[in-house]
VEXDREN-2710 file (C-alpha; in Angstrom, 1 decimal):
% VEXDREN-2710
k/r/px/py/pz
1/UNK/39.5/-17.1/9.1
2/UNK/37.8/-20.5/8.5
3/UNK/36.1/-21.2/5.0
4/UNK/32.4/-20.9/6.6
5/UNK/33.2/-17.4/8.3
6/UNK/34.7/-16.0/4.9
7/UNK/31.3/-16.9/3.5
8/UNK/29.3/-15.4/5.8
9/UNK/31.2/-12.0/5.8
10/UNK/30.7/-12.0/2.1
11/UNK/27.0/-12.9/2.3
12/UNK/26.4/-10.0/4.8
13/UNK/28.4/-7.4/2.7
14/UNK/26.3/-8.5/-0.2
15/UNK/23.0/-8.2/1.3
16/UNK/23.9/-4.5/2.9
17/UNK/25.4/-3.3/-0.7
18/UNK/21.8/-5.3/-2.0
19/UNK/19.7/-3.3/0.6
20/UNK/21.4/0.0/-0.6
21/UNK/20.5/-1.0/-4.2
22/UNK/16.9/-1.1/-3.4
23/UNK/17.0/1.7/-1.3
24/UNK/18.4/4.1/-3.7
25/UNK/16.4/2.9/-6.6
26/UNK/12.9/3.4/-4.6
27/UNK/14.2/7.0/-4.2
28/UNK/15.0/7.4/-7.7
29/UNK/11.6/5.9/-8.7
30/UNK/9.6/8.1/-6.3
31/UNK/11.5/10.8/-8.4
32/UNK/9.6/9.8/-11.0
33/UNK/6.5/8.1/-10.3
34/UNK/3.9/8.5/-6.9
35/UNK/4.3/6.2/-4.2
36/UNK/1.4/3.6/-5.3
37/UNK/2.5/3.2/-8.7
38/UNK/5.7/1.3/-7.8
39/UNK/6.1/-2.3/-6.5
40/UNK/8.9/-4.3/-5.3
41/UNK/9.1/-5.8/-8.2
42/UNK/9.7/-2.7/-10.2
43/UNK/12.3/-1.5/-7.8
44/UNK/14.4/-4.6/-8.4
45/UNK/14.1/-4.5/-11.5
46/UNK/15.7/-0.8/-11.3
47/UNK/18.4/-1.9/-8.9
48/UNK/19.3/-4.7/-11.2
49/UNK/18.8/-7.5/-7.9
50/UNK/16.8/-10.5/-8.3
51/UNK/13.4/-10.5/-7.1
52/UNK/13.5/-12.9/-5.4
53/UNK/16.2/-11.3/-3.2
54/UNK/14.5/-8.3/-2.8
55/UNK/11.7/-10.5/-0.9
56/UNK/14.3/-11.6/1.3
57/UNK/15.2/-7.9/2.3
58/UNK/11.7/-6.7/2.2
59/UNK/8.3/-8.4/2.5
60/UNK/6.8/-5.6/0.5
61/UNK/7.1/-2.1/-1.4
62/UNK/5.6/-0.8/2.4
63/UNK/8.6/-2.2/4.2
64/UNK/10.6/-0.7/1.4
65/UNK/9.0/2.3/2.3
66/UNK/9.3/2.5/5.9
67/UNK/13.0/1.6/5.5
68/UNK/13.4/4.7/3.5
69/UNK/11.0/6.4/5.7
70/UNK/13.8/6.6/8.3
71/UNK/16.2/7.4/6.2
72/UNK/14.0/10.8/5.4
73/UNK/13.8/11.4/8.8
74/UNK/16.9/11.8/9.6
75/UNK/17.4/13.7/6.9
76/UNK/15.1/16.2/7.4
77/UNK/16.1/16.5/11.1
78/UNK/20.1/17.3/10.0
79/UNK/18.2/20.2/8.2
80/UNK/16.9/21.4/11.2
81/UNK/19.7/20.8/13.3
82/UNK/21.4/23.4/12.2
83/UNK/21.9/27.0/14.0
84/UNK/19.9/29.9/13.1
85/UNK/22.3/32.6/11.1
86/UNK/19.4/35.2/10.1
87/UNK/18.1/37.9/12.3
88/UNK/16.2/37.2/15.2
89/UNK/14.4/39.9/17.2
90/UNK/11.3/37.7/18.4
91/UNK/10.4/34.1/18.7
92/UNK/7.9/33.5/15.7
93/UNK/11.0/34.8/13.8
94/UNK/12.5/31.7/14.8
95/UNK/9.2/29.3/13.9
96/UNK/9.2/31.0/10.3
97/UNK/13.0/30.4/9.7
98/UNK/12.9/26.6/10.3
99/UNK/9.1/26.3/8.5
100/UNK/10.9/27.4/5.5
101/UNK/13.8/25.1/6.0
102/UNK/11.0/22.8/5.7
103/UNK/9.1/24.0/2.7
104/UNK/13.2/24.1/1.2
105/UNK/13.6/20.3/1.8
106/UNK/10.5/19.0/0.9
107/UNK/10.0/21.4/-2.5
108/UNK/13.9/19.9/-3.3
109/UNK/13.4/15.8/-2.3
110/UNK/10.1/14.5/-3.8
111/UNK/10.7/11.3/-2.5
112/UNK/10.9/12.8/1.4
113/UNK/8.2/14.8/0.3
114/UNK/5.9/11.9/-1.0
115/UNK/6.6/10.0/2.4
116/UNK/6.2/12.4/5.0
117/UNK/3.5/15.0/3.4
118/UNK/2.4/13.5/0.7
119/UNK/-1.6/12.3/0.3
120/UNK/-0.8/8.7/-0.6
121/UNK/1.5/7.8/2.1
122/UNK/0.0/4.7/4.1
123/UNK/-1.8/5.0/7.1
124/UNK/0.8/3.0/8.9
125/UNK/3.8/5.1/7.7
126/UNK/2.5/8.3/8.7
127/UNK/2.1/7.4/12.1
128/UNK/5.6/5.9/11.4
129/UNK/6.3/9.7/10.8
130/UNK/4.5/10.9/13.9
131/UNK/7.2/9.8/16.2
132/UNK/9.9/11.9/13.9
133/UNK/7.7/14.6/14.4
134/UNK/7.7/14.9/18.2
135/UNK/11.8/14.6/17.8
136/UNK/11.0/18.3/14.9
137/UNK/9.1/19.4/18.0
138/UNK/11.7/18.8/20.4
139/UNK/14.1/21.0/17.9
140/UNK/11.5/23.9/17.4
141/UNK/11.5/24.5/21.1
142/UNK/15.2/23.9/21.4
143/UNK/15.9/26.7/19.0
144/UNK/13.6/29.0/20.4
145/UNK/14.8/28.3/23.7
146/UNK/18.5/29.0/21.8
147/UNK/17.3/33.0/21.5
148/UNK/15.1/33.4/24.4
149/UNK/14.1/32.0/28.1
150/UNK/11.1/29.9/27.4
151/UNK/8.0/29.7/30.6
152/UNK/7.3/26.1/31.9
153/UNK/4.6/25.0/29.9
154/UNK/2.3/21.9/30.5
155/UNK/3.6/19.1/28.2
156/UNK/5.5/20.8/26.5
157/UNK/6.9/18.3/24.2
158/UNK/3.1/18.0/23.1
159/UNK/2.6/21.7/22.5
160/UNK/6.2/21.9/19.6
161/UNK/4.5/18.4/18.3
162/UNK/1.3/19.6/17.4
163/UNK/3.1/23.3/16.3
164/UNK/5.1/20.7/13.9
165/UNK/1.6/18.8/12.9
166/UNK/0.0/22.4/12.0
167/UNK/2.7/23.1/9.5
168/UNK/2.6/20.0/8.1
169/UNK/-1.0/20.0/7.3
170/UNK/-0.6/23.1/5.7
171/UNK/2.4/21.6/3.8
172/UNK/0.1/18.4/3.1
173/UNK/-2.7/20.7/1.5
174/UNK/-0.8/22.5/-0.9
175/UNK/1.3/19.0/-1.7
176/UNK/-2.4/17.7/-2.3
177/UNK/-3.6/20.6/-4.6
178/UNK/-0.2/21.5/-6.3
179/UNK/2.4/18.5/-5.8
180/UNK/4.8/21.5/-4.1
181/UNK/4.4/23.1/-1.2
182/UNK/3.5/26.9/-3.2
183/UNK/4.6/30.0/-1.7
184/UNK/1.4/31.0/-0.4
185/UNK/0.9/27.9/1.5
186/UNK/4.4/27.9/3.5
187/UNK/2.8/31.2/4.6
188/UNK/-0.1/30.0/5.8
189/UNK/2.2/27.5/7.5
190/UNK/3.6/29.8/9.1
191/UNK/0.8/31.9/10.1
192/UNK/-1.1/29.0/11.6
193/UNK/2.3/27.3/13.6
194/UNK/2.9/30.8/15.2
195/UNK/-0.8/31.7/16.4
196/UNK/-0.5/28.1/18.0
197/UNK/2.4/28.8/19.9
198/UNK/1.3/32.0/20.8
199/UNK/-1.8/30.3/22.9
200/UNK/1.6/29.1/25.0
201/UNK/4.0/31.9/24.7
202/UNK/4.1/35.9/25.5
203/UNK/4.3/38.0/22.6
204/UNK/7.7/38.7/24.0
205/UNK/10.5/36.8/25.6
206/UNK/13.1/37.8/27.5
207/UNK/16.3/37.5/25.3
208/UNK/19.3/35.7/26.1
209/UNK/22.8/37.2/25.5
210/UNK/24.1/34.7/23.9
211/UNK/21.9/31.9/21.8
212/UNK/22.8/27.6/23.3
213/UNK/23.7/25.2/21.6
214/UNK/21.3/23.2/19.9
215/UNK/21.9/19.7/20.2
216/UNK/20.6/16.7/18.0
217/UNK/17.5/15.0/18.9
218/UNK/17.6/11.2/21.0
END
């Protein structure tokens, strides 16, 4: 391996190992502060890189953001990945199971919660978000669909996103009031996600004899 190639391997390790720095100390800062109280500058500081290198990873605390945007994403996806162990003898049983894996996740990881529910999330990052959403619709209907034979519905993938949207405005109201998602309001989450989907769906569905696999989202 040539001199300049040596270099360059070390350069890009660096900058990945620098890029996990800043990552993790923006999520231990959202720990502790809200979202638009911290700037680059203080999540370099925290990571102990140079600022000046953190402009070279990211051109702002947004672009820090939306990197560790994704990173939620997936994270909260994996939750809901996951097959259903509790009883099941209808299909809203299934929407309120995997609402309160939500309520779960968000309530434990105020930094996920701050940047996907939370009121001070930018504009742009929560339509960032929207596109995560559609893949939690996807895995609401794939999980019902695990239990029971679903009806063709009209866009379909539409009908599971805005089911995922009701639940999170429900989630971003109480975030808003209470900084958690209360009790009460993961309720009301579920209330309002079900009465949705029943618009779509028969109160009943025929059962399958054994529940599918549900797969990961693309």
């Amino acid at each position: 391996m040539t001199l300049l190639k040596t270099r360059k391997r070390t350069l890009r390790v660096r900058g990945i190992a620098r890029r996990e720095l800043l990552l993790c100390a923006a999520r231990a800062l959202l720990n502790e502060r809200d979202l638009d109280e911290i700037s680059l500058g203080d999540v370099a500081a925290r990571a102990g890189v140079p600022k000046g290198s953190a402009y070279h990873f990211y051109e702002d605390i947004k672009d820090l953001y939306a990197a560790l945007l994704a990173l939620t994403e997936e994270e909260v996806l994996k939750t809901h990945v996951t097959a259903i162990a509790e009883p099941v003898r209808e299909w809203p049983d299934v929407v309120r199971i995997l609402i309160r894996r939500g309520v779960e996740f968000y309530n434990a990881d105020r930094p996920s919660c701050q940047l996907q529910i939370g009121p001070k999330t930018p504009p742009e990052l929560k339509l960032r978000d929207r596109r995560s959403d559609l893949a939690l619709g996807a895995l609401y209907q794939q999980h019902i669909n695990a239990f029971f034979e679903l009806p063709e519905l009209p866009e379909v993938s539409q009908v599971f996103f805005r089911a995922v949207e009701i639940a999170d405005l429900m989630f971003g109201l109480s975030v808003l009031e209470t900084g958690k998602i209360t009790a009460a309001m993961g309720a009301e989450a579920e209330r309002a996600t079900v009465a949705y989907l029943a618009t779509y769906l028969p109160a009943k569905l025929r059962r399958r004899r054994r529940p599918l696999v549900v797969n990961p989202p693309h």
